[in-house]
PyMOL CGO cylinders between C-alpha atoms (Angstrom):
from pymol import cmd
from pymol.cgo import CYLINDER

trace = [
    CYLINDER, -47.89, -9.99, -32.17, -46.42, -8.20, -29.48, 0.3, 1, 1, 1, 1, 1, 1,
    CYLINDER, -46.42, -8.20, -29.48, -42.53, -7.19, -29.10, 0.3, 1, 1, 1, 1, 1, 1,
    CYLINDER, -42.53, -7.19, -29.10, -40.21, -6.37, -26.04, 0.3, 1, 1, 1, 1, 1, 1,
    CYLINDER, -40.21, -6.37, -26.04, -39.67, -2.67, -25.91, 0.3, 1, 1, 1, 1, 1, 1,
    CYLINDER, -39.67, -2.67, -25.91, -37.29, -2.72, -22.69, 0.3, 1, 1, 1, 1, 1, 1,
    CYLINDER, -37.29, -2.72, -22.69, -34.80, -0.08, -23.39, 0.3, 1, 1, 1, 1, 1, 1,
    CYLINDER, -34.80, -0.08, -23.39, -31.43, -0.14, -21.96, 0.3, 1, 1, 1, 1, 1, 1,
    CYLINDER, -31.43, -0.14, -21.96, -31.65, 1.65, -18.53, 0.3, 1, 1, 1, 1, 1, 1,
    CYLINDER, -31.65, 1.65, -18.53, -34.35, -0.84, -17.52, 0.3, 1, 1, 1, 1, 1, 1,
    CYLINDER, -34.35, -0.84, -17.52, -32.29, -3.78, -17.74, 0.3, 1, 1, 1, 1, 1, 1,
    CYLINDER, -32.29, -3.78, -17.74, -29.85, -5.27, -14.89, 0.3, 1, 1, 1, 1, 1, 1,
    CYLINDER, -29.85, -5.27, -14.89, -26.75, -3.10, -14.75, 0.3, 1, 1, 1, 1, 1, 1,
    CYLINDER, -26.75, -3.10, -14.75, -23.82, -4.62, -16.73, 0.3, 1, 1, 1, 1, 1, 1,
    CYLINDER, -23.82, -4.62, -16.73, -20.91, -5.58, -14.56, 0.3, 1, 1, 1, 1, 1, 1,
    CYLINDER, -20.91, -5.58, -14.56, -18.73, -4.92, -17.34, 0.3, 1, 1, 1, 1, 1, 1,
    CYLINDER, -18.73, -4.92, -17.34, -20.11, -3.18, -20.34, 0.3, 1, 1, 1, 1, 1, 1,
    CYLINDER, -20.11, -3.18, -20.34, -17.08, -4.16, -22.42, 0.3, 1, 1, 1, 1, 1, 1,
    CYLINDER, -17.08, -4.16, -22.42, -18.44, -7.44, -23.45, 0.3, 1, 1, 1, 1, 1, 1,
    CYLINDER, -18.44, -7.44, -23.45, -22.10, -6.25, -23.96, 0.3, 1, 1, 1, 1, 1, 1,
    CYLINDER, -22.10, -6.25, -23.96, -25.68, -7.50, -23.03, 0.3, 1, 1, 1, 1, 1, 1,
    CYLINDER, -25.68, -7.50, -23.03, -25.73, -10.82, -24.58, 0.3, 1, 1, 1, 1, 1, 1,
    CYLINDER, -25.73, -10.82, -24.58, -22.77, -12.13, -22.86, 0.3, 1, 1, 1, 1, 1, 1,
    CYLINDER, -22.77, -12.13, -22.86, -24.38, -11.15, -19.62, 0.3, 1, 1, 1, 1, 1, 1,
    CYLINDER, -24.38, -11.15, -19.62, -27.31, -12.87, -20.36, 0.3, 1, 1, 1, 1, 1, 1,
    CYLINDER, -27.31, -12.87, -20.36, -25.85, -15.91, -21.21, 0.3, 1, 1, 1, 1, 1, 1,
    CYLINDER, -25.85, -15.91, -21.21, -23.18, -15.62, -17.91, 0.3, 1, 1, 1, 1, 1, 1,
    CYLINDER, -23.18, -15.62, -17.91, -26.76, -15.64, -16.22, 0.3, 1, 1, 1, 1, 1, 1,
    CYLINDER, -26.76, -15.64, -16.22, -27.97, -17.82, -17.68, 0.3, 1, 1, 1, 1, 1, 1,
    CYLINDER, -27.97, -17.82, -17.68, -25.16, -20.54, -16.91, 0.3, 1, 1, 1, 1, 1, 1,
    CYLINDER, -25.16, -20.54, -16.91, -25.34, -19.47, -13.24, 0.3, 1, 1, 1, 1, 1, 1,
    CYLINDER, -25.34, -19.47, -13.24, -28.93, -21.06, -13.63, 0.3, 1, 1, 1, 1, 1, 1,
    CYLINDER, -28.93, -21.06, -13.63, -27.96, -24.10, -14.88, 0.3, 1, 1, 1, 1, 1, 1,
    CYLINDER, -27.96, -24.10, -14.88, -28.42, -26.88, -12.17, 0.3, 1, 1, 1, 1, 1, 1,
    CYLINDER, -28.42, -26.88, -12.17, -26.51, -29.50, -12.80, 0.3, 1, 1, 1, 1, 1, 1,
    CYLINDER, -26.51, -29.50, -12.80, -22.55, -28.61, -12.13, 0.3, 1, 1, 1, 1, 1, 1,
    CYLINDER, -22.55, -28.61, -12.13, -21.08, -30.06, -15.24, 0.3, 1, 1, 1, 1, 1, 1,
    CYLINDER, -21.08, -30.06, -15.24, -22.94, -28.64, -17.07, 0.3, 1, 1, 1, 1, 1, 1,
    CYLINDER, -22.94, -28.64, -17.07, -22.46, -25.45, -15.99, 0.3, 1, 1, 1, 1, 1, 1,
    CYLINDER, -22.46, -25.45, -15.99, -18.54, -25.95, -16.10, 0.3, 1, 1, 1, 1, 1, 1,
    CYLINDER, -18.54, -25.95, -16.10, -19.02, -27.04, -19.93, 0.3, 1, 1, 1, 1, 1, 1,
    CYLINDER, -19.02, -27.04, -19.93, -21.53, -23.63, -20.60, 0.3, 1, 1, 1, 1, 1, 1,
    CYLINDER, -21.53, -23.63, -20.60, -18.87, -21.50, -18.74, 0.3, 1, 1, 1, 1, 1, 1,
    CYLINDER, -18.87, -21.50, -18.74, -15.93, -22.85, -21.01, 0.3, 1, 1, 1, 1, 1, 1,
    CYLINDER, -15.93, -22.85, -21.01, -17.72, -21.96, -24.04, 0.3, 1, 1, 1, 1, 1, 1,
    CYLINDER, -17.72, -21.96, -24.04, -18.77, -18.21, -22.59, 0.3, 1, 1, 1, 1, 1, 1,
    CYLINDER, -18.77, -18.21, -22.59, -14.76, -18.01, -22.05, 0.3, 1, 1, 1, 1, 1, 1,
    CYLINDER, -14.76, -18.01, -22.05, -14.13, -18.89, -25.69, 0.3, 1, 1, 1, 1, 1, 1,
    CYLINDER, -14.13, -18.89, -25.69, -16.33, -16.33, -26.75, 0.3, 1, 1, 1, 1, 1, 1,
    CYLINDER, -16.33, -16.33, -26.75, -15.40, -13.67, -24.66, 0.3, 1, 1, 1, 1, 1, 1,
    CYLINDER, -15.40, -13.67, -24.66, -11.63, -14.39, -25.65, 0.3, 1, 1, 1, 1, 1, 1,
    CYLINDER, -11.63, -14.39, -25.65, -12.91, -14.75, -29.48, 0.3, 1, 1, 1, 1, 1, 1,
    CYLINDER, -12.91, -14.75, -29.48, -13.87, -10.79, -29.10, 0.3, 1, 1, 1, 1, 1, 1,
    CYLINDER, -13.87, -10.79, -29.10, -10.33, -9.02, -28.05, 0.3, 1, 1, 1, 1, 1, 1,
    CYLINDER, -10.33, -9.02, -28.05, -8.16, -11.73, -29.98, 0.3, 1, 1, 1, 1, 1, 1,
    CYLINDER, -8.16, -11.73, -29.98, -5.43, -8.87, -29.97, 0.3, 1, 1, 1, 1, 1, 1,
    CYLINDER, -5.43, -8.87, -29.97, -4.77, -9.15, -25.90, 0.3, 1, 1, 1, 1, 1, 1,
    CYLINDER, -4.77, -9.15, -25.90, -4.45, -13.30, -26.57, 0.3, 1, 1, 1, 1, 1, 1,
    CYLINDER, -4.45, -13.30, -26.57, -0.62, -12.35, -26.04, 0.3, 1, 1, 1, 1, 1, 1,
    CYLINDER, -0.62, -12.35, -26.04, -1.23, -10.41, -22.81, 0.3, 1, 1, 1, 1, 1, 1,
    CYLINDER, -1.23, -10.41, -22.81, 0.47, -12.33, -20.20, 0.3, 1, 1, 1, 1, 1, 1,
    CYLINDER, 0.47, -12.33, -20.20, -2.53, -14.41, -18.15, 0.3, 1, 1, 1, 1, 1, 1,
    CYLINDER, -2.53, -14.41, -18.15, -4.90, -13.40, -20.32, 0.3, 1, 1, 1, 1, 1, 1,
    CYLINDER, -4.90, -13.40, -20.32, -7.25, -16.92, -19.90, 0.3, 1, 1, 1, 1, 1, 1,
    CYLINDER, -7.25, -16.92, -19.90, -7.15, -15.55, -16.31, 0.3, 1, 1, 1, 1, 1, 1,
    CYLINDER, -7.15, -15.55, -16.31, -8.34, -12.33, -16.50, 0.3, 1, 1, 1, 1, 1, 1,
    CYLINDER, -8.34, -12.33, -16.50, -11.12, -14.05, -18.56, 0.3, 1, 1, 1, 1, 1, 1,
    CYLINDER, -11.12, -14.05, -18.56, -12.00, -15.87, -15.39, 0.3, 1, 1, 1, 1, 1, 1,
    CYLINDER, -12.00, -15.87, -15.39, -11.89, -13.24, -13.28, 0.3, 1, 1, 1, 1, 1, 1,
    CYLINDER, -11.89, -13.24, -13.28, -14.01, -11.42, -15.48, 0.3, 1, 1, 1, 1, 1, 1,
    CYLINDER, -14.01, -11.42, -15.48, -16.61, -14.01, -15.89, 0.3, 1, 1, 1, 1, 1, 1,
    CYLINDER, -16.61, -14.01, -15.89, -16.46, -14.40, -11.82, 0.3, 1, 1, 1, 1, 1, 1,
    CYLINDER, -16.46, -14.40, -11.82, -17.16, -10.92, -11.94, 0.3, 1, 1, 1, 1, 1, 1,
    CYLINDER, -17.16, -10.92, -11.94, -20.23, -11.25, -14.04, 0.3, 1, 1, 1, 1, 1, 1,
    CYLINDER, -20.23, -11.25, -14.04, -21.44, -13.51, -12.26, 0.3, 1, 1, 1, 1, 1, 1,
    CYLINDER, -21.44, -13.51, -12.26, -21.67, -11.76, -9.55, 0.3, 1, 1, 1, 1, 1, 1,
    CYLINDER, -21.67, -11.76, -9.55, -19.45, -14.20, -7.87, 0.3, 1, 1, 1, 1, 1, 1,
    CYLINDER, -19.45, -14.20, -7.87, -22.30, -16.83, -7.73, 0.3, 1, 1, 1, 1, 1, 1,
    CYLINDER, -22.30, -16.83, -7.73, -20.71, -19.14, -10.29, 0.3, 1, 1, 1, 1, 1, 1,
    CYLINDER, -20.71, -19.14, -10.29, -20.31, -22.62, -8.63, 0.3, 1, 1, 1, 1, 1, 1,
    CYLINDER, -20.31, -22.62, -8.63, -18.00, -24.47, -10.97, 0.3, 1, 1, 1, 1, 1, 1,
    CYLINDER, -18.00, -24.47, -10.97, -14.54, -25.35, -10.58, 0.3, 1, 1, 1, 1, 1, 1,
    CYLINDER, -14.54, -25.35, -10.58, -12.31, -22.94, -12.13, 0.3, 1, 1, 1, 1, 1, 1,
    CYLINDER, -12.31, -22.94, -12.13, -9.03, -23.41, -13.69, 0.3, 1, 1, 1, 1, 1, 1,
    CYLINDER, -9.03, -23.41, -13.69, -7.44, -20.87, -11.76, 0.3, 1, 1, 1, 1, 1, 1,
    CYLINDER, -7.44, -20.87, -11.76, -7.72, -19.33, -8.67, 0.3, 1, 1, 1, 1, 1, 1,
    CYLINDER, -7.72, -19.33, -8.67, -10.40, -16.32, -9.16, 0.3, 1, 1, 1, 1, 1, 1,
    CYLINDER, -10.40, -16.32, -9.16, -10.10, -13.16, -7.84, 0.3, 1, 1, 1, 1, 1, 1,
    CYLINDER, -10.10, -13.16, -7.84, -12.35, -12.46, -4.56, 0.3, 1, 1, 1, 1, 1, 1,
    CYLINDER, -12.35, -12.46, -4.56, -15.21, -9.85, -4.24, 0.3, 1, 1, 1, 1, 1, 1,
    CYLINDER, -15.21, -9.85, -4.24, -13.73, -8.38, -1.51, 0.3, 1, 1, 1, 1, 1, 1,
    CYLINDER, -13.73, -8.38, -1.51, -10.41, -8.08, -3.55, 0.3, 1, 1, 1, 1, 1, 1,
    CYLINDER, -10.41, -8.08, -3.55, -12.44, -5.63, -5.79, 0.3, 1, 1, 1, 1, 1, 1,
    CYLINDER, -12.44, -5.63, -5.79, -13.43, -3.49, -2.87, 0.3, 1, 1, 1, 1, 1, 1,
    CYLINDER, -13.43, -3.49, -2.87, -9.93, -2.38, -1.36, 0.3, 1, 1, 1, 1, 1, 1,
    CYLINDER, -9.93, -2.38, -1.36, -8.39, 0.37, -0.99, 0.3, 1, 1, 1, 1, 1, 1,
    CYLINDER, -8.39, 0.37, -0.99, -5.38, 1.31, -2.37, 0.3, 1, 1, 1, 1, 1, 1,
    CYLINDER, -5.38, 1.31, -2.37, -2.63, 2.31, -0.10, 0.3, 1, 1, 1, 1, 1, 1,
    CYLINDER, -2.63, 2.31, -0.10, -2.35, 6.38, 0.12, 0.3, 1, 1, 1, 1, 1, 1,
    CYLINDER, -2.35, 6.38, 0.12, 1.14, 7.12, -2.16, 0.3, 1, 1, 1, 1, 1, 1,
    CYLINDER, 1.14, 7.12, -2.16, 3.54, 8.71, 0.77, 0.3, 1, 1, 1, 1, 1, 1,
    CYLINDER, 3.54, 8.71, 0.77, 4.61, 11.91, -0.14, 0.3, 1, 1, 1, 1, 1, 1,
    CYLINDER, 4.61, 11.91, -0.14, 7.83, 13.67, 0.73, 0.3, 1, 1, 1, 1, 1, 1,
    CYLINDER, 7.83, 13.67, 0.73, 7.77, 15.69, 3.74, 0.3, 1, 1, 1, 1, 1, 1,
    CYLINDER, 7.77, 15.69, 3.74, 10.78, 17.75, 2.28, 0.3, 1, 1, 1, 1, 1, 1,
    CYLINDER, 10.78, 17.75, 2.28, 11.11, 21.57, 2.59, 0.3, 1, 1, 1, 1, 1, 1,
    CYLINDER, 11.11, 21.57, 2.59, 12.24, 22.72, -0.62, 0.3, 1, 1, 1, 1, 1, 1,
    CYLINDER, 12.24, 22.72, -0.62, 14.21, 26.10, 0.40, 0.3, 1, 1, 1, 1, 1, 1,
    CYLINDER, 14.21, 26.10, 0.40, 12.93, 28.27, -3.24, 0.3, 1, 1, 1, 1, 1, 1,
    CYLINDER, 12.93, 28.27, -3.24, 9.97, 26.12, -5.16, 0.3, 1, 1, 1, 1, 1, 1,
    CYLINDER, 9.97, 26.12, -5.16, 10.72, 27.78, -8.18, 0.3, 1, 1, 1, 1, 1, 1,
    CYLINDER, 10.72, 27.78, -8.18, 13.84, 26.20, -8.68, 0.3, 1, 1, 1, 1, 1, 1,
    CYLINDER, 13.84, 26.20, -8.68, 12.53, 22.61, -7.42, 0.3, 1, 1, 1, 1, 1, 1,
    CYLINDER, 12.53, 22.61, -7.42, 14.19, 19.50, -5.24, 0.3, 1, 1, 1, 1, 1, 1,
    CYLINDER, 14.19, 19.50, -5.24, 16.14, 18.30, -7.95, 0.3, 1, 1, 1, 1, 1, 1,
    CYLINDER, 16.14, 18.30, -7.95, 18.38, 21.49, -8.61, 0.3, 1, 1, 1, 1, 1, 1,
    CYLINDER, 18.38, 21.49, -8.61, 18.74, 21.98, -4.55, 0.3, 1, 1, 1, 1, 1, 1,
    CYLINDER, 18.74, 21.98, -4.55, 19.98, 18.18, -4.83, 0.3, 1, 1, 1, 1, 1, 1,
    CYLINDER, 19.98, 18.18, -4.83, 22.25, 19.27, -7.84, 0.3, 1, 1, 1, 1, 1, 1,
    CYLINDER, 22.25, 19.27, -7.84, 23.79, 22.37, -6.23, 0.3, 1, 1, 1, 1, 1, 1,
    CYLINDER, 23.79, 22.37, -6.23, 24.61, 20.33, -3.34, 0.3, 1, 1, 1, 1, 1, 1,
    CYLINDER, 24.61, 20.33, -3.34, 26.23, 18.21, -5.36, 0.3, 1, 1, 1, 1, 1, 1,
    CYLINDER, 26.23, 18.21, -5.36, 28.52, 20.88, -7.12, 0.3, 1, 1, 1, 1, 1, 1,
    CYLINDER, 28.52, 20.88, -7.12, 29.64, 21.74, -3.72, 0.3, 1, 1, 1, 1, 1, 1,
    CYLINDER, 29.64, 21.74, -3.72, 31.35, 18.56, -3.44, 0.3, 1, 1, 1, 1, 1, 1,
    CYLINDER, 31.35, 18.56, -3.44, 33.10, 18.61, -6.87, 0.3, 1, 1, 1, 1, 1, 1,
    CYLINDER, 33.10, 18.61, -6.87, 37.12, 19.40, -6.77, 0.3, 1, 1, 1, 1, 1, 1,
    CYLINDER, 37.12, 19.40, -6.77, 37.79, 22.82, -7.96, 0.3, 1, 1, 1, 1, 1, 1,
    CYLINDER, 37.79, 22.82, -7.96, 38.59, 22.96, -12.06, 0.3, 1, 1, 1, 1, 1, 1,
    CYLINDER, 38.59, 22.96, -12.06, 37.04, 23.30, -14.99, 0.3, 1, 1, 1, 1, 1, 1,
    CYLINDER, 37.04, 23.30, -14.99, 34.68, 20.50, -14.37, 0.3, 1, 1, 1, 1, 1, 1,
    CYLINDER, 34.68, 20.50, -14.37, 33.34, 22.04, -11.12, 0.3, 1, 1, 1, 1, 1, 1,
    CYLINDER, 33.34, 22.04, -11.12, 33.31, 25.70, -12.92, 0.3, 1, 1, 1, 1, 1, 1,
    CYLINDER, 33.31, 25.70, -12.92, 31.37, 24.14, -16.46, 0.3, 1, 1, 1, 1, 1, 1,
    CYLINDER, 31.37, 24.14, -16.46, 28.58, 22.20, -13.75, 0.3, 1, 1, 1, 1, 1, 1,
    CYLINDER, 28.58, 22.20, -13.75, 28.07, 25.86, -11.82, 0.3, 1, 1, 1, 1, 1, 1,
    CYLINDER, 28.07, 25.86, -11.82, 27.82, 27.88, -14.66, 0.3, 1, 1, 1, 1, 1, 1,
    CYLINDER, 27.82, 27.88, -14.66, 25.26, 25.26, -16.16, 0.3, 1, 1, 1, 1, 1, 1,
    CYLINDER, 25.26, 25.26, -16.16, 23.41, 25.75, -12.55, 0.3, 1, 1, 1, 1, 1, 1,
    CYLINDER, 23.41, 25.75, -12.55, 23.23, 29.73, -12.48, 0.3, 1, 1, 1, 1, 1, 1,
    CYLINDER, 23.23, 29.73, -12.48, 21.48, 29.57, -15.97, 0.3, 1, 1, 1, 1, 1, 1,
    CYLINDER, 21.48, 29.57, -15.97, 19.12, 26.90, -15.51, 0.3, 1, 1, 1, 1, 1, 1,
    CYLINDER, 19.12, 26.90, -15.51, 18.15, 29.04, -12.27, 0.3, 1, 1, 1, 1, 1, 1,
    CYLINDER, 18.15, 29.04, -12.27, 17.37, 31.76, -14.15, 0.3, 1, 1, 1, 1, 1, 1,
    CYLINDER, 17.37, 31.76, -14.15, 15.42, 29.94, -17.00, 0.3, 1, 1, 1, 1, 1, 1,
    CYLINDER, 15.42, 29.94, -17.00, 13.53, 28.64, -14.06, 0.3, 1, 1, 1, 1, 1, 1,
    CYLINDER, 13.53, 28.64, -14.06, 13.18, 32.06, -12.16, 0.3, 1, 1, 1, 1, 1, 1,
    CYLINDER, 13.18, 32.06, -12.16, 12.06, 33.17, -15.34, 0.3, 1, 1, 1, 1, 1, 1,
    CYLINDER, 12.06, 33.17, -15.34, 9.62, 30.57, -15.81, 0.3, 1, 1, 1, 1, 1, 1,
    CYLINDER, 9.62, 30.57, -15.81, 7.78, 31.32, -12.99, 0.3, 1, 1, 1, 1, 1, 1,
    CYLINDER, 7.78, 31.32, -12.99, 8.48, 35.44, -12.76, 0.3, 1, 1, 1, 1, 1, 1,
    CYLINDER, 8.48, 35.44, -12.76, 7.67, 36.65, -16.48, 0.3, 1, 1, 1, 1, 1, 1,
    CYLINDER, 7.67, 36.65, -16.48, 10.02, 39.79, -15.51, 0.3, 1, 1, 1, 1, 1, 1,
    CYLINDER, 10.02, 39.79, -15.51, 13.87, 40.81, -15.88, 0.3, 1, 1, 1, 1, 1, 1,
    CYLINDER, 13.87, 40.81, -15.88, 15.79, 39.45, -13.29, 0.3, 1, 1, 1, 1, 1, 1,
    CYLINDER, 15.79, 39.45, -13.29, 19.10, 40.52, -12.00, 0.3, 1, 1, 1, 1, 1, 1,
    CYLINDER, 19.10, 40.52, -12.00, 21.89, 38.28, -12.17, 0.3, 1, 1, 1, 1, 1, 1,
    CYLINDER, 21.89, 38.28, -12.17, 22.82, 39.32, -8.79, 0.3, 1, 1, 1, 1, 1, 1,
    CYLINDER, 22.82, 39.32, -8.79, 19.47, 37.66, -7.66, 0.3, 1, 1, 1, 1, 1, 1,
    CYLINDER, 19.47, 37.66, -7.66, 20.66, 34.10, -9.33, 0.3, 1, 1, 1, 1, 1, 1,
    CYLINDER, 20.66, 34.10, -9.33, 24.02, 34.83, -7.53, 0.3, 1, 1, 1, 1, 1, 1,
    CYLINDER, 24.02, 34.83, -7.53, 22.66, 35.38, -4.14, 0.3, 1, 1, 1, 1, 1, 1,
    CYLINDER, 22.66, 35.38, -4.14, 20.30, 32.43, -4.30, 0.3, 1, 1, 1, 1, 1, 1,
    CYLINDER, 20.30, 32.43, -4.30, 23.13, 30.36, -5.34, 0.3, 1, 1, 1, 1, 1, 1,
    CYLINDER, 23.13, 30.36, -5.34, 25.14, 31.17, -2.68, 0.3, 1, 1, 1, 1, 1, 1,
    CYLINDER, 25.14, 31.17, -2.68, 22.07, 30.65, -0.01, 0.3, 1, 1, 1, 1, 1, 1,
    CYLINDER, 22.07, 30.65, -0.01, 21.70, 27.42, -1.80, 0.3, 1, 1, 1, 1, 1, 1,
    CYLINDER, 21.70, 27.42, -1.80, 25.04, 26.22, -1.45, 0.3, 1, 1, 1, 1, 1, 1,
    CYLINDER, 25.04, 26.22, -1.45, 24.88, 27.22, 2.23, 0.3, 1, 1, 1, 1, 1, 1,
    CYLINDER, 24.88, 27.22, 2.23, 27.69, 29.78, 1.29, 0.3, 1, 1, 1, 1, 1, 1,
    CYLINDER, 27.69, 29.78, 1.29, 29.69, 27.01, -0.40, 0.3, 1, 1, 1, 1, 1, 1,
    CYLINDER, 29.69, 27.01, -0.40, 29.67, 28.49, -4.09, 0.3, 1, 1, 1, 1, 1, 1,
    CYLINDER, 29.67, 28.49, -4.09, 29.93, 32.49, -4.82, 0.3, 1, 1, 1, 1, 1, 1,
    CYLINDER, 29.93, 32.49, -4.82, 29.82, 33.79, -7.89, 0.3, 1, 1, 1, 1, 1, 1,
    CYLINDER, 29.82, 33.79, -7.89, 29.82, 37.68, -9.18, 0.3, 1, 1, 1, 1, 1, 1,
    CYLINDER, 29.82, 37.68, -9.18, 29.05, 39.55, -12.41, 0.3, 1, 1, 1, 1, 1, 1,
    CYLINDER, 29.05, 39.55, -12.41, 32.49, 40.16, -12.79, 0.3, 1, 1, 1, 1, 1, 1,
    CYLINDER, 32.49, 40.16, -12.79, 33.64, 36.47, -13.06, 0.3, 1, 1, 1, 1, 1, 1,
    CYLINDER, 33.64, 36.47, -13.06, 30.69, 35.10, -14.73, 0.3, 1, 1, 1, 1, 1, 1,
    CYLINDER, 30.69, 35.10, -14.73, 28.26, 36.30, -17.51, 0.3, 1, 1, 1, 1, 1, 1,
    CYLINDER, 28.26, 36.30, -17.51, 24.79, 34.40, -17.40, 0.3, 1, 1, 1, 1, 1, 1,
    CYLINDER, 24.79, 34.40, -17.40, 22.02, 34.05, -20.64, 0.3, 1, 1, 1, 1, 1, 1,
    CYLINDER, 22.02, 34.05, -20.64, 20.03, 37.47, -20.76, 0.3, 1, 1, 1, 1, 1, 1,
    CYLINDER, 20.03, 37.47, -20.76, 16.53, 37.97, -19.53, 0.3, 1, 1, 1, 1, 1, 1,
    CYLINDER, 16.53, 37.97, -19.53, 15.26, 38.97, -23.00, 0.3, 1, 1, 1, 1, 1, 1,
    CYLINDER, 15.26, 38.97, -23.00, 17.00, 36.21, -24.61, 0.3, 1, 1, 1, 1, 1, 1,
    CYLINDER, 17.00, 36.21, -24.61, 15.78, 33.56, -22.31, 0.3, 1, 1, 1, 1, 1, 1,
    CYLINDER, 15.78, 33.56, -22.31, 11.94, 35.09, -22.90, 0.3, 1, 1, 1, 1, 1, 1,
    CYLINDER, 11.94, 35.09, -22.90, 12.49, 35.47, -26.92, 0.3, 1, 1, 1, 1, 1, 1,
    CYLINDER, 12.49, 35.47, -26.92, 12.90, 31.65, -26.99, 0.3, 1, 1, 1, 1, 1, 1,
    CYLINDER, 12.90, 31.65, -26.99, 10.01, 31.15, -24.75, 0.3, 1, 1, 1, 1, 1, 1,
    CYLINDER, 10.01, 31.15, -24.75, 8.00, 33.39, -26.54, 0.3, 1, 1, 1, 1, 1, 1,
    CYLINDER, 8.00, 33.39, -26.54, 8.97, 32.10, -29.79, 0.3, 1, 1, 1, 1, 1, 1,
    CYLINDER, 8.97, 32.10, -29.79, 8.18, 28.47, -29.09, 0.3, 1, 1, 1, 1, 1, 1,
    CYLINDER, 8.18, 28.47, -29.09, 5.33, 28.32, -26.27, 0.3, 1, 1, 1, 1, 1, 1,
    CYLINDER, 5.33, 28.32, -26.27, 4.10, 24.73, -27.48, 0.3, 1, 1, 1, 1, 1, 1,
    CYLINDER, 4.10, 24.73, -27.48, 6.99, 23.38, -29.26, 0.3, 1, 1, 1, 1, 1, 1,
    CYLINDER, 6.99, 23.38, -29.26, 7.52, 19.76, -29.49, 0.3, 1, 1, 1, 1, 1, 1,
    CYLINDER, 7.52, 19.76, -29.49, 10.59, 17.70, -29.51, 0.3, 1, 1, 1, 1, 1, 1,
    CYLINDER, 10.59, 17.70, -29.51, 11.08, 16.08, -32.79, 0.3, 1, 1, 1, 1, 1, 1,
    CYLINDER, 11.08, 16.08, -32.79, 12.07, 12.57, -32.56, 0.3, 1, 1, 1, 1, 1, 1,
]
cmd.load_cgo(trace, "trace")
């Protein structure tokens, strides 16, 4: 008596691994089959079984056409039957995805990001009150959280101001006199104190 002792890596690579060697075999098995209706009736029942083993995606929307496609797939596209749907192409597999187009935006101070450029802009156009006042004062701290972030040091509130001002292209101007932001040490305690803290829902 003699047995097969192929191991793994000598077989034909699986085209997808997900639904095992058996299910390969038999996908090459019905590509074999001469006679077209019968092949149509062998690749129906390889369907049914591969949909029998992830019966939690049976609610995923086309998911009897994703089996196709994935049979087509294992098939190495040789598969002459008619399908039920239309199947995706091997050259659909093979092309490349469009390159994601990045901003070309200067951002002025990277430590304080796009967005809170965007913001302080915004503040400029606010009507002067307590509104406008409550938004800048938000602003100044939230620039020194992020200074702070990035520079583990003291910073001078006269810094924030100054920045501000640049920022605002001379539109906002604030002074330690007539405003009071977080301190250095306080904003660092917290950091400090909760490095990997997570939001509790």
């Amino acid at each position: 008596m003699t047995f097969d002792m192929r191991y793994n890596t000598q077989e034909k690579r699986l085209a997808l691994p997900g639904y095992g060697r058996n299910i390969q075999n038999m996908v090459d098995y019905c590509v074999s089959i001469p006679d077209r209706e019968e092949r149509t009736r062998c690749a129906n029942t390889i369907i049914n079984l591969m949909g029998n083993m992830f019966p939690h995606l049976r609610d995923v929307n086309d998911f009897k056409h994703i089996l196709w496609d994935q049979l087509a797939i294992m098939s190495g596209f040789a598969l002459d039957i008619d399908y039920p749907y239309e199947v995706i192409k091997w050259e659909d597999l093979h092309v490349k995805p469009a390159k994601l187009p990045y901003s070309q935006e200067k951002i002025a101070r990277k430590h304080y990001g796009k967005n809170l450029e965007n913001m302080i802009k915004k503040a400029r156009e606010y009507e002067d009150g307590e509104m406008k006042n409550a938004l800048i004062s938000l602003l100044a701290n939230h620039m020194k959280k992020s200074f702070l972030t990035w520079n583990k040091e003291v910073v001078d509130d006269r810094k924030i101001f100054t920045d501000l001002e640049s920022l605002s292209d001379g539109k906002i101007v604030l002074n330690e006199d007539s405003h009071k932001l977080m301190e250095s040490k306080d904003i660092l305690s917290k950091k400090n104190k909760n490095p990997g803290r997570k939001q509790k829902n």
